[in-house]
C-alpha positions as CSV (number, residue, x, y, z in Angstrom):
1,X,0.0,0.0,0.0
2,X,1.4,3.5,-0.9
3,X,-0.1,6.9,-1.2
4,X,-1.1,7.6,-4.9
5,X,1.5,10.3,-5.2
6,X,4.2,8.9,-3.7
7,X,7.1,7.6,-5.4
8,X,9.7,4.2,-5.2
9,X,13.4,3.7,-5.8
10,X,15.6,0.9,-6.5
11,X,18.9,0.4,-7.1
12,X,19.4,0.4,-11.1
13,X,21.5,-2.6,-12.3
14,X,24.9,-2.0,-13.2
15,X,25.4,0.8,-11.5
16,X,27.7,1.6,-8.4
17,X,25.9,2.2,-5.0
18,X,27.5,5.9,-5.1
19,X,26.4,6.7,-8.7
20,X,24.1,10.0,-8.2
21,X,22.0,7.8,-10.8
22,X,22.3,4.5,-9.4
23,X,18.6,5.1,-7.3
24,X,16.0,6.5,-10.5
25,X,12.8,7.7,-8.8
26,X,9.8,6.1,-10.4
27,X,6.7,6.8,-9.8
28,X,3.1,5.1,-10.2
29,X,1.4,4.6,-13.4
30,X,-1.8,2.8,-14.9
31,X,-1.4,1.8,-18.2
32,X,-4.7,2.6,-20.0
33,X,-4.7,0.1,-22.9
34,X,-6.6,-2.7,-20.9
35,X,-4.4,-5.7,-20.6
36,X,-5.6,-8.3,-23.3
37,X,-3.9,-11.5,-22.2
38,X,-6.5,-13.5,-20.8
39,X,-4.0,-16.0,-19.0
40,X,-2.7,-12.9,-17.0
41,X,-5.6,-12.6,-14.8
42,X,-5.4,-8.8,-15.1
43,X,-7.1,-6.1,-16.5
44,X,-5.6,-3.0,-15.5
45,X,-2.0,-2.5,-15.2
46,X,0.1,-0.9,-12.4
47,X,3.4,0.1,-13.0
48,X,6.1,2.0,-10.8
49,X,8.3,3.6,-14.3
50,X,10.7,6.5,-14.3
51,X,9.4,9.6,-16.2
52,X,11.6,8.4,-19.3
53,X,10.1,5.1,-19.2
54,X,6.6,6.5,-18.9
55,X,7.2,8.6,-22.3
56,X,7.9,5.3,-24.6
57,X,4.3,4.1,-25.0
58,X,3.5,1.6,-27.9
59,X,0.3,-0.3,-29.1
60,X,-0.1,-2.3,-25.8
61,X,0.7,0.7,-23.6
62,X,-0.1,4.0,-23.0
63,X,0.9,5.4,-19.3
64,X,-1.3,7.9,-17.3
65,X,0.4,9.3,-14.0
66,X,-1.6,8.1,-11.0
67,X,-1.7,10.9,-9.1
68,X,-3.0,13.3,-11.4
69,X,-6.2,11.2,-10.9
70,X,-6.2,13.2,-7.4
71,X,-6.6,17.1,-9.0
72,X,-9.2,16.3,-11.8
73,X,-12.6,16.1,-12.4
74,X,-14.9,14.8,-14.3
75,X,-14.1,17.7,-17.4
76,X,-11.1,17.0,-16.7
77,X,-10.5,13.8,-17.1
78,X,-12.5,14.1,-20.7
79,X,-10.2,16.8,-21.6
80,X,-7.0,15.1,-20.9
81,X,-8.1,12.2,-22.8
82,X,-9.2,14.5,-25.9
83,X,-5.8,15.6,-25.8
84,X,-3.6,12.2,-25.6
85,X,-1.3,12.0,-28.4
86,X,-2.9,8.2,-29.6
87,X,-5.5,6.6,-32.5
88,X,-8.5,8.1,-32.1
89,X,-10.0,4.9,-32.5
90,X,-8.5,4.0,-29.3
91,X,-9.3,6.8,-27.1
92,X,-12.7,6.1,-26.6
93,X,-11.5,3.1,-24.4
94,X,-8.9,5.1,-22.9
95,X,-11.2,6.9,-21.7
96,X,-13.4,4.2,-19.8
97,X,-10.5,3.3,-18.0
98,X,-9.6,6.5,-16.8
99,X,-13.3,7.4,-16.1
100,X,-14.0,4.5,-14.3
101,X,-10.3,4.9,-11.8
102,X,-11.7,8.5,-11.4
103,X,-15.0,7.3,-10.4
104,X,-13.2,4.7,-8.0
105,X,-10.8,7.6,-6.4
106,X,-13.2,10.4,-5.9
107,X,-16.5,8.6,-5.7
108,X,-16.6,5.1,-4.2
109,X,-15.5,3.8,-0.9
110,X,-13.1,1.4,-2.2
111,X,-9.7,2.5,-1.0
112,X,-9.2,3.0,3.1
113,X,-7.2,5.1,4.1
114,X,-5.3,6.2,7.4
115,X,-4.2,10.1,7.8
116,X,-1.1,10.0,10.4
117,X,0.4,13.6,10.9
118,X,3.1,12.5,12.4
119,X,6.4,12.4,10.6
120,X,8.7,9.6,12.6
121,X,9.7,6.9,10.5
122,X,9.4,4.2,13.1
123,X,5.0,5.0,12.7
124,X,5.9,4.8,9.2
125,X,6.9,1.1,9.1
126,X,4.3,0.3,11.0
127,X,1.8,1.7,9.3
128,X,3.3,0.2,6.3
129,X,3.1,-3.9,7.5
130,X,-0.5,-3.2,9.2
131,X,-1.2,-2.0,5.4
132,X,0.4,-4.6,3.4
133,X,-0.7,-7.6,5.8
134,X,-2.9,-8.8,2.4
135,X,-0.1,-8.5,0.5
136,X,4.2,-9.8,0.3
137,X,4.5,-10.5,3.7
138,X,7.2,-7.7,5.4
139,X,8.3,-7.8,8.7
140,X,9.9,-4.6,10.5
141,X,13.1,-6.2,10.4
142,X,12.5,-6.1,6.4
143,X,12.0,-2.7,6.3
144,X,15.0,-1.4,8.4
145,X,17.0,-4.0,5.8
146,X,16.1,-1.5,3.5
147,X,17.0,1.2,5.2
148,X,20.1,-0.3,5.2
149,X,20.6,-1.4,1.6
150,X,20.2,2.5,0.8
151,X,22.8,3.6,3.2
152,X,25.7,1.9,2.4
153,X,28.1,2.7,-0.7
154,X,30.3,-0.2,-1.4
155,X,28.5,-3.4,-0.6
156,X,24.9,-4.7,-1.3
157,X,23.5,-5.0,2.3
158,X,21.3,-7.5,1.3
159,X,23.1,-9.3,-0.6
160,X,26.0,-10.2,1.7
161,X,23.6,-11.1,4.7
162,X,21.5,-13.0,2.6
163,X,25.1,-14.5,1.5
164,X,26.1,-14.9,4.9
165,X,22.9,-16.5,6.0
166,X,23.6,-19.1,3.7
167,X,27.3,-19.8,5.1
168,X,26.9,-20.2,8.4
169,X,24.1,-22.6,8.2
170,X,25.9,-25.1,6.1
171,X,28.7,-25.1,8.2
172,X,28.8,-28.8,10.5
173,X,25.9,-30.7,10.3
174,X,23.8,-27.4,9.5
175,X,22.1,-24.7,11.4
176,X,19.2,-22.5,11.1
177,X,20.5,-18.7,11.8
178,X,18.0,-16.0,10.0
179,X,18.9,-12.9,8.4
180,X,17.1,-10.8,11.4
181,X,20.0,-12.3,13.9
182,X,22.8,-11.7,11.7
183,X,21.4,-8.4,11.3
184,X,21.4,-7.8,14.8
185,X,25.1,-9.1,15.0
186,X,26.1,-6.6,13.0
187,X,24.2,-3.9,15.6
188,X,25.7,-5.4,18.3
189,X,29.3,-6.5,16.8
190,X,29.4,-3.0,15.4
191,X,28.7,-1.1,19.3
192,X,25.6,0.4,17.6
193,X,22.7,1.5,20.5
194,X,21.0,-1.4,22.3
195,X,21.2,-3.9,19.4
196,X,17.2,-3.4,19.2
197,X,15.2,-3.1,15.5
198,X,14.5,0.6,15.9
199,X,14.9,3.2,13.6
200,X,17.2,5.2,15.3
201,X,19.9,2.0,14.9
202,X,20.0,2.2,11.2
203,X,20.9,5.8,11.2
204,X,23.3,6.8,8.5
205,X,26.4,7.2,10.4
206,X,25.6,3.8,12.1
207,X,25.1,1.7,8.6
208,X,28.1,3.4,7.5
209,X,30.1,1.8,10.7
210,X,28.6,-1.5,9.7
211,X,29.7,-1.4,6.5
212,X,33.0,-0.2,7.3
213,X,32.8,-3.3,10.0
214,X,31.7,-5.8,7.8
215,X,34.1,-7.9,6.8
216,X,35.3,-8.5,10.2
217,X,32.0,-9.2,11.7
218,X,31.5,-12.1,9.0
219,X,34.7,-13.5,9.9
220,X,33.6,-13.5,13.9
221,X,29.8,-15.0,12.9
222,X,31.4,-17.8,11.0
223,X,33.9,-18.5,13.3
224,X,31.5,-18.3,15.9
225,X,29.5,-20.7,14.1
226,X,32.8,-23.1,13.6
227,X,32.6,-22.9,17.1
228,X,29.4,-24.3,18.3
229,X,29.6,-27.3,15.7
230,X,33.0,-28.3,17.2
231,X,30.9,-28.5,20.5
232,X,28.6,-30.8,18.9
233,X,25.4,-28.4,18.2
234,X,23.7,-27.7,15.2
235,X,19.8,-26.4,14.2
236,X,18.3,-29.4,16.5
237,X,19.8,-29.0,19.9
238,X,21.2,-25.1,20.3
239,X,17.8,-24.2,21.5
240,X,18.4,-20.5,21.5
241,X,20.3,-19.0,18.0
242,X,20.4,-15.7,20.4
243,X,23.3,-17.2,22.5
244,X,25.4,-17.1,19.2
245,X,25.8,-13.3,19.4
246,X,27.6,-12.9,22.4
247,X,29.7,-15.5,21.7
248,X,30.4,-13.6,17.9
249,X,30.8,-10.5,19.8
250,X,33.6,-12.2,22.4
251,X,35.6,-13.5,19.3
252,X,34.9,-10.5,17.6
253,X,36.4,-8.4,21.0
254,X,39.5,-10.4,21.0
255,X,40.2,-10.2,16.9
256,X,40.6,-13.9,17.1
257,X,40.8,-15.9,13.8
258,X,40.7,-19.8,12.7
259,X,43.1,-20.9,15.4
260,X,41.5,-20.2,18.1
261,X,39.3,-23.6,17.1
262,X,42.7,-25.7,17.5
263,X,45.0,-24.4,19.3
264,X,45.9,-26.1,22.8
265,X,46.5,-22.4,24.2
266,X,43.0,-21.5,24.0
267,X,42.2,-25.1,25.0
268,X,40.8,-23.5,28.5
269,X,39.1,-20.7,26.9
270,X,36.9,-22.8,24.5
271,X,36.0,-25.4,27.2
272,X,34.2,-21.9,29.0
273,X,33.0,-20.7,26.4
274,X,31.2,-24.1,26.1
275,X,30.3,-25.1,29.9
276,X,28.4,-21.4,29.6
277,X,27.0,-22.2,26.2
278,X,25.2,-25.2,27.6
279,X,24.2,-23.7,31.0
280,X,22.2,-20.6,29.3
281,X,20.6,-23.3,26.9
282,X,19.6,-25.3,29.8
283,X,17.9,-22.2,31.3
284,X,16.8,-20.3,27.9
285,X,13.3,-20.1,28.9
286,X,14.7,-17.9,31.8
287,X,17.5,-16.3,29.6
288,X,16.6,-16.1,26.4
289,X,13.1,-15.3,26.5
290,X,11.7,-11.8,27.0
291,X,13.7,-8.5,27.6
292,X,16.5,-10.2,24.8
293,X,17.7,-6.6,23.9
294,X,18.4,-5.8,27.4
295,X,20.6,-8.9,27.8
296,X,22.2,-8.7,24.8
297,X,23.3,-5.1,25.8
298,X,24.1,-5.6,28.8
299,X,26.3,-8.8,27.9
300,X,28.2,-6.9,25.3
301,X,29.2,-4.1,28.3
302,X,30.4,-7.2,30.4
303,X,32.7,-8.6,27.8
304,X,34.3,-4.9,27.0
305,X,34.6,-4.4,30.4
306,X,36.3,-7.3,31.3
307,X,37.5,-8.8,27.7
């Protein structure tokens, strides 16, 4: 669901993430040729185009700019179609179509709508996943994924968690990590607020630390990873994924690499690492249940305090 004068971006194939060009604004159209493939299932045609894509219409498209709809009437809109540079012989249709969405958008309680005056993005989101609840499923954590994918210039955000995602739960005898913790391992790994999905987290100057972070917080996630399957746990028996991130954040605090999985001087440090591993599994209904955030927080103080 999105306001009919609002616009969308996405990143433009090919293109660097710093290009001035690499995010075209498009904006929402309804193509007012009907659709004429009956295996579609559609009859009127949505798209989001860019102002130059808009301009190439053909004999199976001819592209009206939605929110126009929302300053005309009913003269209007018979003027307008008068005027549209096409076949005469096909304006008559044209103009059904655009009378009819007129008629929808001024005259018929079709579309709800929810006026929120207030501008903080967090309400925003929100509003957005009550909104879209009939449609792709989106959780907040999708959203502020977003918000990340736009912020950072080198690397495709979702792309390498996606990526990474994929890595750690092949490693052993396979796990079942989600992109929402690895996302919150790079909050955490990265020292950003109180590791919680809030807007304020994925500020600008925050995803720009996480980029610049990135490639060593994969590094401390996989090890990690490496880690539990040498203890013997995988997707069945960890119990809580959540216990991963402190352990991440510990490796990651230390700027240990592959050796610390081996070597007989850390020999000490891995069997406590492990002994507390299976103690806070044994109690996650006490430890990892509610107030995660908090812990997690409060956790990653304890190990920079006392390494």
């Amino acid at each position: 669901t999105m306001r009919l004068g609002g616009s969308y971006s996405w990143k433009t194939q090919g293109k660097w993430w710093s290009s001035a060009d690499a995010f075209i604004e498009r904006r929402l159209y309804l193509n007012l040729f009907e659709c004429t493939d009956p295996d579609s299932g559609t009859r009127y045609e949505f798209e989001f185009l860019s102002e130059d894509e808009a301009s190439h219409n053909d004999e199976q498209h001819h592209w009206f700019l939605v929110s126009r709809i929302l300053g005309m009437n009913a003269y209007d809109v018979m003027m307008s179609v008068m005027e549209m540079k096409m076949p005469d012989e096909r304006k008559p249709a044209a103009g059904k179509v655009i009378s009819r969405f007129h008629d929808i958008i001024h005259n018929k309680p079709l579309i709800s709508y929810y006026l929120e005056e207030g501008q903080e993005l967090s309400k925003v989101l929100n509003i957005f996943i009550r909104m879209n609840s009939g449609g792709t499923t989106l959780s907040y954590s999708d959203l502020l994924l977003s918000i990340a994918v736009t912020q950072w210039s080198t690397l495709d955000a979702r792309d390498e968690i996606h990526k990474l995602v994929d890595e750690m739960n092949q490693i052993g005898n396979g796990f079942s990590f989600s992109k929402d913790l690895v996302l919150k391992a790079g909050l955490m790994l990265s020292d950003i607020g109180n590791v919680g999905f809030k807007v304020e987290n994925f500020s600008k100057e925050n995803m720009r630390k996480l980029e610049d972070n990135w490639e060593c917080i994969r590094k401390a996630l996989l090890l990690a990873v490496n880690l539990l399957s040498s203890f013997g746990f995988n997707s069945y028996n960890l119990g809580a994924d959540s216990a991963l991130l402190p352990i991440a954040y510990y490796l990651y605090h230390r700027d240990l690499d592959n050796r610390y999985l081996s070597r007989s001087e850390y020999a000490a440090d891995r069997q406590g690492i492990r002994g507390w591993l299976i103690r806070s599994i044994l109690k996650q209904s006490a430890i990892w249940g509610s107030r995660l955030d908090t812990l997690l927080a409060s956790l990653r103080s304890k190990i920079k305090e006392h390494g």
